[in-house]
N, C-alpha and C positions, 0 to 999 in steps of 0.2 A: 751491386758493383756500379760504381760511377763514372763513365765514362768520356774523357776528355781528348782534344787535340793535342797535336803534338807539331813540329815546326815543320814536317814534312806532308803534315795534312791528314795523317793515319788518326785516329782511335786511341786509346791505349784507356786500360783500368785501374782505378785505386779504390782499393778498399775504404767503405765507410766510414771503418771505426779510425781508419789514419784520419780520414778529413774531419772529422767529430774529434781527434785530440788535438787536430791543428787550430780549432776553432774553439776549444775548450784551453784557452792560454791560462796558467796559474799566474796567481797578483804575486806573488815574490818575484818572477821573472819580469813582472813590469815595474816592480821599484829598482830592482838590480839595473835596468835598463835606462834608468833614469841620471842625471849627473847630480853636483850636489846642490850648484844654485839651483837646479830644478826642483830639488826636496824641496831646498828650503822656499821657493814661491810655493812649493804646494802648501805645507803646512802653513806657511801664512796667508796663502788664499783661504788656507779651514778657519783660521783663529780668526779674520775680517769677516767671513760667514758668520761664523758664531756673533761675531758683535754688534755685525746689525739686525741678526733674529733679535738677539736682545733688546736693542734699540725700539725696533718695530714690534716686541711681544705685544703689547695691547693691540693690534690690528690683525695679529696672524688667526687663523682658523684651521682646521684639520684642510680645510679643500687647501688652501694657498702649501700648506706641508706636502703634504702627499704630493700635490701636483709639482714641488719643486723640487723631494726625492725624485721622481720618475724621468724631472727633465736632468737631473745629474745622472741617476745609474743608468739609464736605458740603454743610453750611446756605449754602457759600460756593460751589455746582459750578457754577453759571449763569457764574464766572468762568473764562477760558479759561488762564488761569495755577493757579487752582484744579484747575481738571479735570485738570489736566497733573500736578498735582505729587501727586492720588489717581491714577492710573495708574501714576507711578513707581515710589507706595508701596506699590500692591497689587503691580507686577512683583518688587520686590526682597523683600517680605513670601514671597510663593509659591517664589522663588530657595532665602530662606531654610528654609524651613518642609520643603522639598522637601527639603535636604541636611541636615535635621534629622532630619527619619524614614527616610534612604535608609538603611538599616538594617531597615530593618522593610518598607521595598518590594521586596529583592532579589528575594523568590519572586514577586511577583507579576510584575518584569520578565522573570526567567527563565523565567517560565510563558507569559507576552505573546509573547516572543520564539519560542519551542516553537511556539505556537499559532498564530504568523504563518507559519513555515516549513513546518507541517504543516497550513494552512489550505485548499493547492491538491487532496490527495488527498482532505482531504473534500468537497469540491467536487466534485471528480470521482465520489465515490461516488453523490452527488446524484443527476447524471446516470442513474445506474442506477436511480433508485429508494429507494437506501439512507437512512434517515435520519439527519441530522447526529448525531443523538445515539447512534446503535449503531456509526457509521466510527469517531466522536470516542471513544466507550468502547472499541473494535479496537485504536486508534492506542496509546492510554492504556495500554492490558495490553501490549502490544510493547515499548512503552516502562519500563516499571516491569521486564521482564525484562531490557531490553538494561542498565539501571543497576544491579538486582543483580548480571550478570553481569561486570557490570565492578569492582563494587566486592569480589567475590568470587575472582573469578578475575582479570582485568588489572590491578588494581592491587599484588595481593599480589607478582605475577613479576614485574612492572616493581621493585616496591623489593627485593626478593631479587637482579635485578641489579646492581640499581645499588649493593649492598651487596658484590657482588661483584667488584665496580670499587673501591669503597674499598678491600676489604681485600684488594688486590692489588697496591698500591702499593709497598709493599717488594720485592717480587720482583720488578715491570717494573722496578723502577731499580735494582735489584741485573744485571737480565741485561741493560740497557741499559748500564751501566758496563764491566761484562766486553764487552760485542761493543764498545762504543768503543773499548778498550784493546787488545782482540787482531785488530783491522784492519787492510788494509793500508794504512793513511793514516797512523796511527803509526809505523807500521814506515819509510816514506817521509821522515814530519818528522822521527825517527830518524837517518836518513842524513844530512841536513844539518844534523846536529851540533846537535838542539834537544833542550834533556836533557831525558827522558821524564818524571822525577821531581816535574821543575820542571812539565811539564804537571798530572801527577794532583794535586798538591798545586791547582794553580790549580783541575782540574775538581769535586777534594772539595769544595776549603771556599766556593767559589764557585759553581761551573755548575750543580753538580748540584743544592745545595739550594734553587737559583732556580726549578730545572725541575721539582722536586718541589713547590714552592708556585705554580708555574703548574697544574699540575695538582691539583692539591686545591681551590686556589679554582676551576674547571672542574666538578668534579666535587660538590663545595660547591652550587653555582647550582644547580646541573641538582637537588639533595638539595633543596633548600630547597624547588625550584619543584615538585617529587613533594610532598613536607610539607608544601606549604599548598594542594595541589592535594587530597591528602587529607582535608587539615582541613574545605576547603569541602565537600567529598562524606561526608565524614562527619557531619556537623552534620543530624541525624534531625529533626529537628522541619521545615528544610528539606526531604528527601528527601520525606518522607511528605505536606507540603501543595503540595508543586509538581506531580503529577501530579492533584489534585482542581482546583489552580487551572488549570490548559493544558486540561482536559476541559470547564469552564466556560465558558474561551475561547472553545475552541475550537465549540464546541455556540452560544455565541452572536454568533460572530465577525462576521459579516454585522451584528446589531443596534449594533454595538461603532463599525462604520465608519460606518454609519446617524448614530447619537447623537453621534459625533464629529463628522458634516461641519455635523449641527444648531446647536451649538455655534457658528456664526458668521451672519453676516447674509445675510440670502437673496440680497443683490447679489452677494456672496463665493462660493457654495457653489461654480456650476460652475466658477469658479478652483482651490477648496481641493479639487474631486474631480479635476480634472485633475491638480494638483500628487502627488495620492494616488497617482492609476493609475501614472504616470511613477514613479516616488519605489519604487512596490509591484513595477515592470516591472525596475526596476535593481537595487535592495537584495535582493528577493526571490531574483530569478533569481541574483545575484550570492553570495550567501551558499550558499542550497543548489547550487547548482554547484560552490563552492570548497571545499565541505567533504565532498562528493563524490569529487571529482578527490584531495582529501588524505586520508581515506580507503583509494582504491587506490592510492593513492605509497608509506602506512604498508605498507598487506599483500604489495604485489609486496617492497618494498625488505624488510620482514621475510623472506619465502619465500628471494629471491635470500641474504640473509647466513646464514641456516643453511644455504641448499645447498652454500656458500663456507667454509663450518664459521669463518664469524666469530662471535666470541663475543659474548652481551647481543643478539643480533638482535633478540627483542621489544622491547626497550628503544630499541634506534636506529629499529626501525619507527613504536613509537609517538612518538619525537621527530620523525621523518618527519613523521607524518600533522599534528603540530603546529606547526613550524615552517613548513610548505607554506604556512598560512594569514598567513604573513607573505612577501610580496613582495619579493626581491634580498635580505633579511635572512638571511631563514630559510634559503635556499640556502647560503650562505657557513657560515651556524651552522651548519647538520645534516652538510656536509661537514667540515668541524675537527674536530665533534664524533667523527664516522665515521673520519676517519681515527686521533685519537687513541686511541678503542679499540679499534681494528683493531690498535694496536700491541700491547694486551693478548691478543691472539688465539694462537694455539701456531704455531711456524713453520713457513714463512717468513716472518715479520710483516712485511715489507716488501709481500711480493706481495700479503698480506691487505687492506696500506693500497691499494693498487691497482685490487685486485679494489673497493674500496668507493668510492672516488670514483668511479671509470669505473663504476659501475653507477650511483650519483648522478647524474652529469651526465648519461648518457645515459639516463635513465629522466625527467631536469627537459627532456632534449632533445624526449622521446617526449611530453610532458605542455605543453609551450607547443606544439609543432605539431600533437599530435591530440586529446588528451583536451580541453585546453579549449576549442580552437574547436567542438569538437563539445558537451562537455556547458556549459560557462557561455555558448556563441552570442558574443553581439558583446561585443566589448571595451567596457571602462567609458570609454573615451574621455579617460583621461589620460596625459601625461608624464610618463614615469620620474622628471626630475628634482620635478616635482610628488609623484609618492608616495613619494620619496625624501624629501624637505621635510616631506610631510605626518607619517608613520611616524614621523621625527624631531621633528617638534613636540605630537602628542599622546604619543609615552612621554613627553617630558618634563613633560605635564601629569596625564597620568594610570596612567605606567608601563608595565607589561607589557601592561594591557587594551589601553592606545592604541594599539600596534603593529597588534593584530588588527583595530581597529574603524575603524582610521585610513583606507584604502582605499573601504569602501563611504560614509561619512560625509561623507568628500571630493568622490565621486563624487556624491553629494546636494546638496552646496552647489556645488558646480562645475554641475550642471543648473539650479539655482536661477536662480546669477549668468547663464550662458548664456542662461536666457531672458528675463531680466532685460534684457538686450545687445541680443536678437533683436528682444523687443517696441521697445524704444526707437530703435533701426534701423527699425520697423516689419515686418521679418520674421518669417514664420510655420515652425516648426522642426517638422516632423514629428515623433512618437515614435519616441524608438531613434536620433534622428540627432542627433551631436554632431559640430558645426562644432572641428574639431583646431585649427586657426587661432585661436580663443577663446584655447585652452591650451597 
């Protein structure tokens, strides 16, 4: 209750909600209140507007917009059409502004991201006594070693193979041609009168140089995705500010979550920390799990092809440890890929291509029934044909990233909607428990 004067000096109360609708005035009652020369300068005050944005479009920019929305509606927010349309224009302002400098955010999300995943072992250090700032400096030097050593050592051998995959193409399709032609399948379509001649002519000018451009553009993708995998790791100015920034983070991660859940209205909070912990309990465990389990898929599946004397093992290990983080995709890839330079291996190449799927499958067999029940715990609680769907809709919106991001992000709005379902049901869902039936 609000309580005001009165003309003899007393008190007196008015309810809220009357002074909330005296302040909430509707726009029809403020054009009905208008005369008609008034209309009509308004309207021709709009259509002179209009003429000289036109005028001036080549100099106008989002700031000069937005900033001259805000100075006409503000004076206007009491109106509930006003309020709506400065909301729209701050969302789509921030949208824009956002995809304008995402260039200049990437270390900071790379370092966010760093510093979420490696948030749980400073924590734990806590525990001991340790403080944040000496685990987070720990973490930090471990980490600045494991990316020297990769860009030093893993990436040089990885493109040394894959250089060695190129320039072996002539002689796998030189010694593919002769075992085609001195088989016994020839020697059979021979017998029944099929002239041999007539074949090679067909396998020259035809088969082969098909199967040679299947394999180039193969091995092309795979070049390109090393060459802009190194371009982003080589970019120094990145390198060198993304370990100060994930130290920062990570050193103030707790104040980060603090100041975030501040950010909304106190009605909100203990909704926007529940949605946190949930959101922190799936993604979290989800990500450092999966990149865990791929990982060891990379080092057994390297170990097994040099024991197997398949050639590029580092190379297929580390396509391994990368495609694992892609779902039904990445399986289908990293085996094609395995067996196609199995074929480049000294012979038998047949047995080689053998030896590498059947260590694939049965190493993806050993990795859905032990390693991830044990190290990612419960399933993210979706349908295949959902991460099939989803995988398929973020590449096409955001390429190669979408593939990898598509599964936990899904998994994020698929808990959203669920309890979205739940509450309006009026049911209450425990954490960790997703209703299959939803999806």
């Amino acid at each position: 209750m609000a309580k005001t004067k009165t003309k003899k000096g007393r008190r007196s109360t008015i309810p809220k909600t009357d002074k909330n609708k005296t302040q909430d005035i509707r726009l029809d009652s403020f054009f009905s209140s208008l005369g008609r020369i008034e209309i009509v300068l308004l309207i021709g005050g709009i259509l002179l507007l209009l003429v000289l944005i036109y005028t001036i479009h080549s100099i106008l920019s989002p700031f000069l917009a937005f900033g001259a929305l805000l100075f006409i509606l503000y004076p206007l927010r009491r109106y509930s059409l006003a309020r709506n349309i400065i909301w729209l224009a701050v969302i789509l302002f921030s949208l824009w502004f956002l995809y304008s400098i995402s260039n200049i955010l990437v270390p900071f999300i790379i370092s966010l991201v760093f510093a979420y995943m490696l948030d749980p072992l400073v924590t734990y250090c806590q525990r001991w006594k340790i403080p944040r700032w000496i685990s987070s400096l720990i973490l930090i030097l471990i980490f600045i070693i494991c990316i020297t050593l990769i860009i030093f050592l893993v990436i040089p051998i990885a493109l040394k193979q894959l250089e060695g995959i190129v320039n072996s193409f002539a002689d796998f399709t030189k010694e593919f041609y002769n075992s085609v032609w001195n088989s016994k399948l020839i020697k059979t379509i021979e017998s029944y009168g099929v002239s041999v001649e007539e074949l090679r002519k067909i396998m020259g000018d035809q088969l082969t140089p098909r199967f040679e451009d299947i394999l180039k553009a193969t091995i092309e993708t795979l070049a390109s995705l090393m060459g802009e995998l190194k371009k982003f790791i080589t970019q120094i100015f990145y390198i060198i500010l993304i370990p100060f920034l994930t130290f920062y983070f990570l050193t103030d991660f707790p104040k980060i979550n603090y100041r975030f859940k501040m950010l909304f209205p106190r009605h909100m909070r203990d909704r926007v920390e529940y949605y946190m912990s949930r959101a922190d309990e799936l993604i979290g465990n989800y990500l450092r799990g999966a990149i865990t389990v791929a990982v060891i898929e990379g080092v057994i599946i390297t170990l097994l092809f040099s024991l197997a004397g398949i050639k590029y093992a580092f190379l297929l290990g580390m396509l391994a440890c990368i495609f694992d983080l892609i779902p039904y995709i990445g399986l289908i890839a990293i085996l094609v890929i395995s067996a196609i330079i199995a074929l480049f291996s000294n012979p038998p190449a047949l047995i080689k291509v053998a030896i590498a799927v059947s260590s694939i499958s049965l190493l993806h067999m050993v990795e859905i029934t032990f390693l991830s029940p044990k190290i990612l715990g419960s399933k993210v609680g979706l349908h295949p044909l959902l991460i099939i769907l989803a995988m398929l809709v973020f590449m096409y919106f955001l390429g190669i990233i979408g593939l990898f991001i598509a599964v936990p992000v899904t998994a994020l709005i698929t808990l959203f909607v669920q309890d979205w379902e739940a509450r309006r049901r009026g049911i209450v869902i425990p954490p960790n428990k997703f209703d299959e039936e939803l999806f």
